[in-house]
C-alpha positions as CSV (number, residue, x, y, z in Angstrom):
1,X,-32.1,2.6,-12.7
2,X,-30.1,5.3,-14.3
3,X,-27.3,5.9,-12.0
4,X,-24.6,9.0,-12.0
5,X,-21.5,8.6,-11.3
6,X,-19.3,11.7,-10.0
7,X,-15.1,10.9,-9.9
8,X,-14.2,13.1,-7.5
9,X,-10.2,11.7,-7.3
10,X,-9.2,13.4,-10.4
11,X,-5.9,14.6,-8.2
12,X,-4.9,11.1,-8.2
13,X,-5.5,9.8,-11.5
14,X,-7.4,11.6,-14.4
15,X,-8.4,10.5,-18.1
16,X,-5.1,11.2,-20.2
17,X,-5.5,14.8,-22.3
18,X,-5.6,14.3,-25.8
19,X,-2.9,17.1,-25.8
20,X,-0.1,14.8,-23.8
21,X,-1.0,11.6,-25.8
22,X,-0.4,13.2,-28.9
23,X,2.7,14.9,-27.3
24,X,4.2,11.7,-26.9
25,X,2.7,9.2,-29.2
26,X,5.8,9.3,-31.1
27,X,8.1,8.3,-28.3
28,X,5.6,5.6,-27.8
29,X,5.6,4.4,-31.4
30,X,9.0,6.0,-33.0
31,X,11.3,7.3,-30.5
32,X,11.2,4.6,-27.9
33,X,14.7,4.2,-26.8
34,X,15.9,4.1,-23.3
35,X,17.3,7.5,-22.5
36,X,20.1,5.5,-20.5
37,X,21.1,4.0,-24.0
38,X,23.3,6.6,-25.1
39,X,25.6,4.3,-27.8
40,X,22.4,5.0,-30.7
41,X,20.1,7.8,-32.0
42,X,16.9,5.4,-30.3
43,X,18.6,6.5,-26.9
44,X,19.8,9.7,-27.9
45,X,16.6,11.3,-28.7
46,X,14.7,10.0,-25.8
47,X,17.4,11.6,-23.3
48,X,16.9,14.5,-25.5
49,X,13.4,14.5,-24.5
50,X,13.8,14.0,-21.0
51,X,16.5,16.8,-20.8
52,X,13.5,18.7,-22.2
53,X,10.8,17.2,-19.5
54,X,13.7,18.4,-16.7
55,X,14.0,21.4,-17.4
56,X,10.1,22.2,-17.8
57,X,9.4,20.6,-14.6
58,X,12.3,22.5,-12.8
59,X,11.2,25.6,-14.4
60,X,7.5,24.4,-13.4
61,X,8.9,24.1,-9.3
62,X,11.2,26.8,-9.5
63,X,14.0,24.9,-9.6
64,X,17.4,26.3,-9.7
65,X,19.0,23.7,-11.6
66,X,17.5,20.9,-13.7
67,X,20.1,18.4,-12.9
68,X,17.9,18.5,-8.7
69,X,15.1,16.7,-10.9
70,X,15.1,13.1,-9.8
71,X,12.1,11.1,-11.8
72,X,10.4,8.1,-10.3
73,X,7.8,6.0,-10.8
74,X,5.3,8.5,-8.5
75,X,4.9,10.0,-5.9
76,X,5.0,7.0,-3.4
77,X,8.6,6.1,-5.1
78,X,9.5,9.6,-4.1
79,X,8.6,9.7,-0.9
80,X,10.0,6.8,0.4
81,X,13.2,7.4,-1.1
82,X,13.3,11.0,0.2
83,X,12.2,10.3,3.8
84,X,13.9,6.7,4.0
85,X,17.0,7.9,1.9
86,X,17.6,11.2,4.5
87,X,17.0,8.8,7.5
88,X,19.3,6.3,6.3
89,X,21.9,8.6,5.9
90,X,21.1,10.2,9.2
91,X,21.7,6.8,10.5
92,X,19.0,7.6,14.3
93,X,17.3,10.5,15.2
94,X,13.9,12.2,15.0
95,X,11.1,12.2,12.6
96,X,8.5,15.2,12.8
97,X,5.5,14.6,10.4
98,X,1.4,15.3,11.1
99,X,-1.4,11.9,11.1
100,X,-2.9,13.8,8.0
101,X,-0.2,13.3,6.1
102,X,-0.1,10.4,2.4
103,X,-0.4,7.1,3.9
104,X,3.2,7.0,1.5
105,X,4.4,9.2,3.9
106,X,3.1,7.4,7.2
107,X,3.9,3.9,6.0
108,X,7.8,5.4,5.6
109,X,7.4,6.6,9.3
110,X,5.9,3.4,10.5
111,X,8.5,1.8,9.4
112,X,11.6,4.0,10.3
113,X,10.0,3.3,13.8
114,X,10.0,0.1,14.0
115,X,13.8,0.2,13.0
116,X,13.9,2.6,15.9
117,X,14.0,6.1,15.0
118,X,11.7,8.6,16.9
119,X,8.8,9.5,15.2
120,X,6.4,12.5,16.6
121,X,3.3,13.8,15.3
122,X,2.7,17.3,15.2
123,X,-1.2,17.9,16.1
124,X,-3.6,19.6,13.3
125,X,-6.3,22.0,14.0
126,X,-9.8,21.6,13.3
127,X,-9.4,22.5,9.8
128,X,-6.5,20.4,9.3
129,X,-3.5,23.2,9.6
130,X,-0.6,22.3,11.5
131,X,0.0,24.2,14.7
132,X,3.2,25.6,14.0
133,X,4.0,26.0,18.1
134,X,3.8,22.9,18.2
135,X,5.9,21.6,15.6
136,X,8.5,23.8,16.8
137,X,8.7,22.6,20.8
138,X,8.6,19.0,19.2
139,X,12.0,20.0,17.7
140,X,15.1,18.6,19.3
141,X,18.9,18.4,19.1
142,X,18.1,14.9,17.4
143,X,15.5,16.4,15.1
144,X,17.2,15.6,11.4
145,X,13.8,15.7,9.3
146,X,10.1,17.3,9.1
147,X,7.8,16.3,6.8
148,X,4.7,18.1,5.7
149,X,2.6,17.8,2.7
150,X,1.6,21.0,0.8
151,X,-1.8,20.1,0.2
152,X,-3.6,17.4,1.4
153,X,-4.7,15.3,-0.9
154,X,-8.3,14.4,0.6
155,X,-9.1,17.6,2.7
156,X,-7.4,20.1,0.5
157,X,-5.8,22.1,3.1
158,X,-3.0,23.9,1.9
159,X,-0.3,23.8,4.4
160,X,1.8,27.6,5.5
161,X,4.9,25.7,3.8
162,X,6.7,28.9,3.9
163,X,6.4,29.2,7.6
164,X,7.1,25.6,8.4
165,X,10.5,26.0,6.1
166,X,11.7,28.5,8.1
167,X,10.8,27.0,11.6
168,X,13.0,24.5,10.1
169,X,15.7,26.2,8.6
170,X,15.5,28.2,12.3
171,X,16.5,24.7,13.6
172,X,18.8,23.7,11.3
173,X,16.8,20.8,10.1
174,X,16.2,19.2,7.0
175,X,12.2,20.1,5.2
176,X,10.3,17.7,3.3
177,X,7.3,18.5,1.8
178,X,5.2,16.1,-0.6
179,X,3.6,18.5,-3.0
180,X,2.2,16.0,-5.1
181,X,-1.3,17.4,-5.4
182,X,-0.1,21.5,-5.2
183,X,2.1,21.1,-8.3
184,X,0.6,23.1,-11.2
185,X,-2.4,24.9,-8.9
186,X,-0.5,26.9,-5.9
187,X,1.9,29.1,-6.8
């Protein structure tokens, strides 16, 4: 039997290009230093190169300065230490996020909950799209985060970001958006 197989998570992991492994096989094989090792060249050149990768991925995200690019390990590191990190220094308060939203995201919720911080769910239509009434009357005086991914990683519904910042903004409350899988593909 003469099976096909079709990979159809290609947003989560893909085959490296041969474009980016030659782009850095010579930090893997000749300039391997820790960037953080600033005291020899070895270091020296790798910070070099991740001054370089900054300011491409700020330019990338329309950054406004590269120095608001934080790198982590992924996108799970990120989330949790955006969504915990803001939480924490709220201290108590009110969570608004959507049950379609990276498990990364929920588990952080979860969580937060159980250390008693208010977590509501904003409902989604039948197509996935956050109802934007909604999210807006779920909004309160305690309300210190919402958190909405760009597009969903296993429906593909891209998310009226722009309209959900500025119910936000409206409200004086902070916007957190995972856009792990719109990076490179929305505009």
């Amino acid at each position: 039997m003469n099976r096909r197989i079709i990979y159809m998570d290609y947003n989560a992991s893909t085959p490296v290009d041969a474009r980016v492994v030659q782009a850095m096989l010579p930090y893997f094989t000749e300039h391997f230093g820790n960037p953080s090792s600033g005291t020899h060249e070895f270091g020296w050149k790798a910070e070099a190169a991740v001054d370089i990768a900054r300011k491409q991925v700020a330019h990338c995200i329309g950054a406004q300065f590269p120095e608001e690019i934080l790198f982590t390990s992924g996108a799970t590191e990120s989330v949790n230490l955006a969504v915990k990190g803001v939480a924490e220094a709220a201290g108590a308060g009110r969570i608004i996020t959507a049950k379609t939203e990276h498990k990364a995201v929920l588990d952080s919720c979860y969580a937060l909950e159980k250390k008693g911080f208010d977590i509501q769910f904003v409902s989604v239509d039948e197509f996935g799209f956050v109802n934007l009434e909604e999210l807006e009357s779920l909004i309160t005086t305690d309300t210190f985060l919402v958190s909405i991914m760009a597009a969903n990683n296993e429906t593909g519904v891209i998310q009226d970001i722009e309209a959900i910042g500025s119910i936000c903004k409206k409200h004086s409350v902070l916007f957190h958006t995972d856009a792990t899988q719109a990076v490179g593909k929305i505009p």
